[in-house]
Phi, psi and omega in degrees: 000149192276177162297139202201331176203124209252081181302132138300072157311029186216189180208153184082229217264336188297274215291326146341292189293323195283312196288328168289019175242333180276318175278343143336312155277036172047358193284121182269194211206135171243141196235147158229150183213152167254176181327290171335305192263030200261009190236008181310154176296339198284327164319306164302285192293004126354151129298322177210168186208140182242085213274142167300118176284346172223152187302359212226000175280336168323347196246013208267118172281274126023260196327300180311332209278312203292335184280302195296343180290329170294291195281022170046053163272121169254022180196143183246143129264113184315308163106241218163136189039197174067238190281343208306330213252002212239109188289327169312308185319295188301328196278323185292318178320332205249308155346317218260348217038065190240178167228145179284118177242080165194208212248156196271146199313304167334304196304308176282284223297337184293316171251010165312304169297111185292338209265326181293329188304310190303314162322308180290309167320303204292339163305323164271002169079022178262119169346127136243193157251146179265147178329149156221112218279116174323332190237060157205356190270146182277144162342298207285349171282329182345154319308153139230146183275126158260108194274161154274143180299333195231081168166169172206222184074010177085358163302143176047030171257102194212155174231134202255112176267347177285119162308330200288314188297311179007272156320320163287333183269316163336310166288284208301332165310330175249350144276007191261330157313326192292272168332320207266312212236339182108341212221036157004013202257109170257160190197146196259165169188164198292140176252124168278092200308322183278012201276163165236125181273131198228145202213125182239139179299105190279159150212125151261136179238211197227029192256300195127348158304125154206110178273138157288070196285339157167153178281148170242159144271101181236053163229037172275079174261140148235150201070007205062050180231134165255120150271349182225150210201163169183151184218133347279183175258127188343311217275305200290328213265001169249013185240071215285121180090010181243354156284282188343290167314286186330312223270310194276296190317328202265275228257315137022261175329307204269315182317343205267348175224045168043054155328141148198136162098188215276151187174140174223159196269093205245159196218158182235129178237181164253169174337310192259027170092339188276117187248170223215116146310099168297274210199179173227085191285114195269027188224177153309106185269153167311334195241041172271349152268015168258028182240340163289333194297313188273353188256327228356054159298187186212095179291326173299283189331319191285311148350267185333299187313295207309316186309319193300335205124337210281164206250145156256153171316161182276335152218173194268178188284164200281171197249110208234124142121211191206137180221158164206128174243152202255099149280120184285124164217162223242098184177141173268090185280000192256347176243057161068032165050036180281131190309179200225123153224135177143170199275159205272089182278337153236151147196108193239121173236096167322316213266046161251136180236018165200161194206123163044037160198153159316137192286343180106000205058046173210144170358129141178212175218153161236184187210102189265094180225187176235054143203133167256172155321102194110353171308182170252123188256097213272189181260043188246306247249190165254139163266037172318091161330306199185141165241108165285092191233153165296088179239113182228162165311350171210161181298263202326302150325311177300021205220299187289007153298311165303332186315271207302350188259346175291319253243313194234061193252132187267076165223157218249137160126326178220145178291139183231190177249004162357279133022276224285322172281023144265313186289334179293317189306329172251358177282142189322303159269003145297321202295330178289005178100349210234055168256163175205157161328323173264044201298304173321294191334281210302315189244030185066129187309303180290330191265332183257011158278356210260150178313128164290311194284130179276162180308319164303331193284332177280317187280352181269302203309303178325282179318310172318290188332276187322335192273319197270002165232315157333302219284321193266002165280290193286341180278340202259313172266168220194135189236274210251153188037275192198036187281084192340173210235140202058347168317127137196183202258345167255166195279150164246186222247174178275149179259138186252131177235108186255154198214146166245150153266061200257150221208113175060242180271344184233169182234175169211164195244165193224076190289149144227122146295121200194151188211131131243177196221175161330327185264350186115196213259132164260114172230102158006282198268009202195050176301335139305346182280152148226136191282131170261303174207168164204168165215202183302313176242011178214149168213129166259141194210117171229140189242119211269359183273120194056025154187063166329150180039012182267117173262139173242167169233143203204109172289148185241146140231136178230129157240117217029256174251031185233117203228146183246129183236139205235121179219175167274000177258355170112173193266172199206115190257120197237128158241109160303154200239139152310133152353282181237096243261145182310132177293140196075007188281322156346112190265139190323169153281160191055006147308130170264145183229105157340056206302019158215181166257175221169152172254133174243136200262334167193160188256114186275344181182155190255164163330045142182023162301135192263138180229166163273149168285128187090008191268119122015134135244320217202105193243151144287153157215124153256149179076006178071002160229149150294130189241143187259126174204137199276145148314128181277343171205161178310160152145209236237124199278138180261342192218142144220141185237357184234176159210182194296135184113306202293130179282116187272156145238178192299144192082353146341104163291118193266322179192179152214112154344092186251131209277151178297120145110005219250138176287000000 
């Protein structure tokens, strides 16, 4: 029977995407959710929805199979991580008489094992790097990467240069396996610290068609995770004679375990073009839309077409033009890629002109996300926001569009790596191609974290704050008949507004000072500005500091005491500071502060323990990964306030330090 209505065993912008492919096809669509997710977009926009009782059932086989049969759903789709990759999960699917929208079960248990898939591939003659039993590798092998067999996304990944360290990362790599994938079986390999991760995009039917459908560059990674993805690849379009070899190695692979339906091959090459069998993701990959983008397939429709039965053309359409996508995530690259949770109060991109269907191949930006304005960005989950991607005719375009459409994207609530993904998106080498895995290394981590708004840009926003807050102040309130709030007939004192900022690595504080007057706005403190206009929620401003007579507008938003100001000069995130600050609200020196909320899982040292600055104390796990916090200076831990199990939330005091020589 053909297909007719479509559980999404996943969740967020994966379960979106599928269902805007679906409601195309007339197909309808069942949603499953837990509690965390129950007010999510992918839920609302469901035909029907089936909630999950624990938060950890998204891994539930059993729960997904009995909800889709309850909403009379006759095909699971997987969705990317959580069961997609998990061959029991496919078997029960199909058990259940449902149809499995992947690759037939052998094929994922063949590469479900990353360790056996590698055995297999070097058998099939496709090139690898070889296994390394974690508990045999030598000094001489070092680095090494220790991976999950059955997973990926940077889950269970570390890299080891110590032999001494080995162990310890080896357990926390499988326990973050466990967590993640279900499945706890980890295995070493050789690392390349400078390598390019190259991926080529699979389609199989079941007829005997098997395409190569086009490569991606996925190697701007942090965590081993990729955030920036682009098709095609630098490394391949400068390699004469490296599509060709990929392509054959790429349908190789899949012909050697009877492939059908979408699935890419991924590979670590070097400088000079000679690639390494990774893996095989028996599945969607996330960063499959800049390969519709350059193609303009519809990799789920072709997904759906294969599961029905349906034949692909004997080859796909060539490949034109250039995408790169971008992942937006609610995470602090300048603070250790620490996650982000809590709620999403704006997320605005002007320039999108598609949203989970292909731009058509003409300029633009699209937009794939699991969230709108008012989610909950919960700690169960990965926090990925949004993938934001790009298609113009040539790579520099594509990059500087995305650049400019991330840079002047309005979003309010959680610190994100935005920033960092502009600036990688305009540094001299990407535009030159000349990205690899050690990209952070090479051109530092701290210079491509650092804020697009510049220090002038912090003092105009600022002040913009303050003006957009007089103006909404004298609007909102009113004293006798209908005289505005604040009127009078002799001149007043300056009125002040102070702000924290925080920027990279640092905070910096903002006093303004400001009066008006019969003549126009008095700023002391800023004899250079000039008020061009204002209101509650926009202030134009010019500044005789670089650019004479050059007026900017600088949009305002406040929520509560967290007011976000937007500019072409870049955004800016401002907390108004009280006048007259509560007593004790001040946190000690040497207090550790939860930066998320998070379960803490294990303990480094106890009360009266002498520890160093930068030594672990105290590890989380949000997110399906573990985080770490450090002593901030040598001495001695003086406070512990938590213990193993206990759930914190953010802004906790968890324990403090009292630093050597301290009174």
């Amino acid at each position: 029977m053909p297909i007719t209505r479509v559980l999404v065993a996943n969740r967020g912008e994966i379960a979106r995407r599928v269902f805007a492919t679906c409601r195309r096809l007339g197909l309808g669509t069942v949603a499953v959710y837990t509690d965390p997710d129950a007010a999510a977009p992918h839920v609302g926009e469901a035909d029907a929805r089936v909630r999950l009782p624990k938060t950890n059932d998204y891994l539930n086989a059993n729960a997904i199979i009995a909800a889709a049969r309850a909403a009379r759903a006759d095909a699971v789709h997987p969705g990317y991580g959580f069961l997609s990759e998990n061959a029991e999960f496919a078997t029960a699917v199909q058990a259940a008489g449902l149809t499995w929208v992947g690759p037939p079960v052998n094929a994922v248990r063949a590469m479900g094992s990353k360790i056996e898939s590698k055995k297999l591939m070097a058998g099939a003659g496709v090139p690898v790097l070889d296994e390394l039993d974690p508990g045999a590798v030598t000094e001489a092998q070092l680095p090494v990467l220790v991976k999950a067999s059955a997973g990926g996304g940077g889950r269970g990944m570390r890299v080891v240069h110590q032999l001494s360290a080995l162990p310890a990362e080896v357990e926390a790599a499988r326990r973050e396996a466990q967590s993640a994938f279900g499945d706890p079986t980890v295995f070493c390999e050789r690392y390349l610290p400078t390598g390019h991760h190259i991926e080529v995009q699979v389609m199989a039917d079941t007829h005997g068609t098997v395409w190569a459908v086009g490569e991606r560059e996925c190697s701007i990674q942090r965590r081993h995770q990729k955030i920036i993805e682009e098709a095609p690849a630098p490394l391949v379009e400068r390699t004469p004679g490296m599509r060709a070899k990929l392509f054959d190695a790429a349908r190789l692979a899949a012909s050697a375990i009877g492939y059908t339906g979408a699935g890419t091959v991924e590979f670590l090459a070097d400088d000079d073009g000679e690639f390494y069998f990774l893996e095989m993701n028996t599945r969607l990959q996330v960063e499959h839309p800049v390969t519709e983008e350059t193609t303009g397939l519809d990799l789920v429709e072709l997904q759906l077409a294969v599961a029905d039965g349906a034949a692909l053309d004997s080859e796909p359409p060539p490949a034109r033009g250039y995408s790169i996508e971008a992942r937006l995530y609610a995470e602090d690259p300048a603070q250790g890629w620490q996650p982000q949770a809590g709620l999403v109060h704006a997320i605005e991109l002007p320039a999108v002109r598609a949203e989970f269907t292909s731009l058509g191949q003409r300029t633009g930006i699209r937009l794939d996300s699991g969230i709108v304005a008012g989610s909950v960005v919960s700690i169960h989950y990965d926090p990925m926001l949004a993938k934001v991607i790009s298609y113009a005719p040539t790579r520099q375009q594509s990059a500087l569009v995305l650049a400019d459409a991330l840079a002047r994207a309005r979003v309010h609530g959680l610190r994100t790596n935005r920033d960092l993904l502009v600036n990688v998106l305009r540094h001299p080498a990407f535009l030159d191609g000349a990205t690899d895995t050690a990209f952070f290394d090479t051109h530092g981590l701290a210079e491509l974290a650092e804020p697009l708004a510049d220090t002038t840009t912090l003092r105009l926003s600022a002040i913009a704050a303050a003006l957009a807050d007089s103006a909404h102040n004298r609007a909102t309130a009113t004293t006798f008949a209908s005289i505005p709030s604040g009127w009078r007939n002799l001149a007043s004192g300056h009125q002040v507004k102070s702000y924290r900022c925080h920027g990279g690595n640092s905070e910096t504080e903002h006093r303004v000072e400001y009066r008006f007057t019969r003549t126009g706005l008095m700023l002391p403190g800023d004899a250079g500005v000039q008020l061009v206009s204002h209101s509650s929620d926009e202030v134009v401003l010019a500044s005789n500091t670089g650019a004479d007579g050059v007026a900017y507008r600088f949009a305002v938003a406040r929520y509560g005491d967290d007011i976000y100001v937007d500019s072409a000069r870049g955004p800016v995130h401002l907390v108004a500071l009280p006048r007259f600050p509560e007593p004790g609200s001040a946190v000690e020196q040497g207090s550790l502060v939860a930066p998320m909320p998070g379960n803490v899982i294990r303990l480094g040292a106890q009360i009266g323990d002498t520890v160093t600055s930068g030594q672990p104390l105290i590890w989380l796990e949000a997110m399906k990964m573990e985080h770490t916090i450090a002593a901030p200076a040598d001495g001695v831990l003086a406070e512990l306030n938590v213990k193993t199990g206990q759930q914190v939330e953010v802004g906790a005091v968890l324990a403090r330090v009292e630093a050597s020589g301290a009174q």
